[in-house]
C-alpha positions as CSV (number, residue, x, y, z in Angstrom):
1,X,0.0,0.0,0.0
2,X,1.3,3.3,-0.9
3,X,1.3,6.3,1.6
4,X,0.4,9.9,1.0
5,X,1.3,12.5,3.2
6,X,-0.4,16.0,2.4
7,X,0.6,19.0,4.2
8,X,-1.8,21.8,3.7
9,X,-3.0,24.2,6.5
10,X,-6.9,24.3,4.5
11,X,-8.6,21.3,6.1
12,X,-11.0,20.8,2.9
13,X,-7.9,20.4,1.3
14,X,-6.3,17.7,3.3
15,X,-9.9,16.1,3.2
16,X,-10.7,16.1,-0.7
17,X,-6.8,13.9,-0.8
18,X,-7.9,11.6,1.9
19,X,-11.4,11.2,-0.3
20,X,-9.8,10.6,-3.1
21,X,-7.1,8.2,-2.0
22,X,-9.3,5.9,0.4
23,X,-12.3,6.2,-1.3
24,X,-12.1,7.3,-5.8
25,X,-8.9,5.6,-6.0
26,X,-8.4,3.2,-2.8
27,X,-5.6,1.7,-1.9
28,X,-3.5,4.9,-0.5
29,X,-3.0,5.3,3.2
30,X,-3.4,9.1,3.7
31,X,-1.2,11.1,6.3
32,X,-2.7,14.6,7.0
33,X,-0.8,17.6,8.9
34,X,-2.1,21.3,8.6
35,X,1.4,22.9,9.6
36,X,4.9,22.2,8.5
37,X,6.3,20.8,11.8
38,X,3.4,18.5,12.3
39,X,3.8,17.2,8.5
40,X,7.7,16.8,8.9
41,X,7.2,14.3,12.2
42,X,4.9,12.0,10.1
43,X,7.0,12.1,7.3
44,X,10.3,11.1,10.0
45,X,7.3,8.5,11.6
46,X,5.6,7.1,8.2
47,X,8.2,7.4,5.5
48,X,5.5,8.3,2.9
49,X,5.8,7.6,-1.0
50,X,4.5,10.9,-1.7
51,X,4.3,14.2,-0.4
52,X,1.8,16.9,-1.3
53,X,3.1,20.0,0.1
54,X,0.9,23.5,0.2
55,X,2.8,26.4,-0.9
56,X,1.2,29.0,1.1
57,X,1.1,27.1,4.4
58,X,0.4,30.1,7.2
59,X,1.9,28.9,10.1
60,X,5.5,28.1,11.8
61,X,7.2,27.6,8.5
62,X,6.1,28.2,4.5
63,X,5.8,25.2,1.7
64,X,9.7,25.9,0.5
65,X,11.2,25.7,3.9
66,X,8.9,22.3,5.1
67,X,10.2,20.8,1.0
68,X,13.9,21.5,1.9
69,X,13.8,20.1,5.4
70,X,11.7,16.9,3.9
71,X,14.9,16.8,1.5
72,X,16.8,16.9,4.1
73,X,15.2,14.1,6.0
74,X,14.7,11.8,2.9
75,X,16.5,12.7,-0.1
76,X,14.4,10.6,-2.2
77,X,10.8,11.5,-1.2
78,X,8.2,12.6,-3.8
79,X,7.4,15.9,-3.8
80,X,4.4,17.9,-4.9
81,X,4.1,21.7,-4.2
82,X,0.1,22.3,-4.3
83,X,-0.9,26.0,-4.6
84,X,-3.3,28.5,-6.3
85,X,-0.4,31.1,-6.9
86,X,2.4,29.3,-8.7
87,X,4.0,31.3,-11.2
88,X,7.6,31.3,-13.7
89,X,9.6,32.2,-10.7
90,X,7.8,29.9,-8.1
91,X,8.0,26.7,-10.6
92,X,12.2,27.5,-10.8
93,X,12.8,28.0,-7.6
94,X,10.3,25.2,-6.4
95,X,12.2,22.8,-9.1
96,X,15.7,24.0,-7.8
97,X,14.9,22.8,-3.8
98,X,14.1,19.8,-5.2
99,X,10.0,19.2,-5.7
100,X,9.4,16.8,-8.1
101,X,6.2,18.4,-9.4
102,X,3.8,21.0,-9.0
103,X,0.2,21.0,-8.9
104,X,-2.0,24.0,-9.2
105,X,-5.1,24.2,-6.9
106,X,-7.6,23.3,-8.0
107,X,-6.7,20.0,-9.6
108,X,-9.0,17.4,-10.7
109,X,-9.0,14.0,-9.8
110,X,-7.9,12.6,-12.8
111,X,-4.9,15.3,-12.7
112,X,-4.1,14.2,-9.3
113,X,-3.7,10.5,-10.4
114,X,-1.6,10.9,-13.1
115,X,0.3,12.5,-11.6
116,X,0.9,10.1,-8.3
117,X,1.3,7.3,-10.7
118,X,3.3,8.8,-13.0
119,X,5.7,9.3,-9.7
120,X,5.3,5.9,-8.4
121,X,6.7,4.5,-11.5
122,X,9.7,6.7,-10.5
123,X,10.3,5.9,-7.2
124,X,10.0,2.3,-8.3
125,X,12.5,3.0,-10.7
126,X,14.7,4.1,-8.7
127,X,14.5,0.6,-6.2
């Protein structure tokens, strides 16, 4: 079973993943945190396949600083900055701290998907 982790500080957010990956597409366990802290002790506890990470998060730290310090942790993590606001700059700099992907809000399911398999096959690949 693959694990999700999705850090994003709008609780409908965190809840439309969770429906999607236990309930459209099942088969995911789904990790949510609402604050970078809180999402980088489940990603040191759970060691998810994937990691959706909110741009814009509010609180102790933003989306780049929680992505460096998961890169830090695990080098080899998925990463998926999620944001409404993601521009030319954003996608270099985002790229350059090493996301794997980004994912402007709102995505459909079917974007969603393809895109998680698309980095499973990766992460396999790399195995």
């Amino acid at each position: 079973m693959a694990t999700v982790l999705v850090i994003d500080d709008e609780k409908d957010i965190c809840q439309c993943f969770e429906d999607l990956f236990t309930t459209e597409e099942p088969g995911f366990k789904v990790l949510k945190a609402d604050n970078g802290p809180d999402g980088l002790d489940l990603l040191k506890k759970h060691k998810p396949d994937i990691v959706f990470v909110d741009l814009q998060l509010q609180a102790a730290m933003d989306g780049i600083e929680v992505i460096k310090r998961i890169k830090q942790i695990d080098s080899t993590a998925k990463v998926v900055v999620v944001s409404g606001f993601i521009d030319k700059n954003d996608d270099a700099r985002i790229k350059r701290i090493g996301a794997d992907s980004c994912l402007e809000k709102p995505a459909t399911p079917d974007e969603i998907m393809r895109l998680v398999k698309k980095l499973m096959r990766q992460k396999e690949g790399e195995w």
